[in-house]
C-alpha positions, 0 to 999 in steps of 0.5 A: 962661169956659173952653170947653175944660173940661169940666164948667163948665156953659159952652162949646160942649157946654153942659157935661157931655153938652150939645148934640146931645141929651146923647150921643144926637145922634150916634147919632140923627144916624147912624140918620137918615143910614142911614134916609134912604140906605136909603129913596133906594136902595130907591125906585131899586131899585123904580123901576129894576125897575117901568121893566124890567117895563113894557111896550114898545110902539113904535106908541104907547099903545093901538095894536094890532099892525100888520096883515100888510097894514101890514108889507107896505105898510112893507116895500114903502114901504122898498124891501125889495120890489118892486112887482109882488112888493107885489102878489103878497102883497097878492093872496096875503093878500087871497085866505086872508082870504075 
């Protein structure tokens, strides 16, 4: 058997146009490789810009904003004021309220 004859209806190919569909498995083979790189990259470019556009939140799901009274107590929690300076906001904050 000679597989290096082409045309003797044996060999690898299978003859004349044999395997990998008669002349047009190459170029199915190259459809489906660039079908399926353009199918991943667009899934990463519509997840990448989905995740841009989420909103941010840094309490947690569902909670509000902190109050003045929370920013307050965290900053006196810090160390960035003092107590009596606490105070005097808290009483500040307190007093516009009513």
């Amino acid at each position: 058997m000679d597989w290096n004859g082409p045309g003797m209806g044996g060999g690898w190919s299978g003859g004349w146009g044999g395997g990998w569909g008669g002349g047009w498995g190459y170029g199915l083979m190259i459809l489906n490789t660039v079908l399926f790189w353009a199918v991943v990259i667009t899934v990463v470019v519509v997840a990448a810009r989905y995740l841009a556009r989420a909103p941010r939140r840094r309490n947690g799901p569902g909670s509000a904003a902190p109050s003045a009274e929370e920013l307050l107590a965290q900053r006196y929690a810090q160390g960035e004021i003092d107590a009596e300076e606490y105070r005097t906001r808290l009483d500040t904050l307190r007093g516009a309220r009513t």
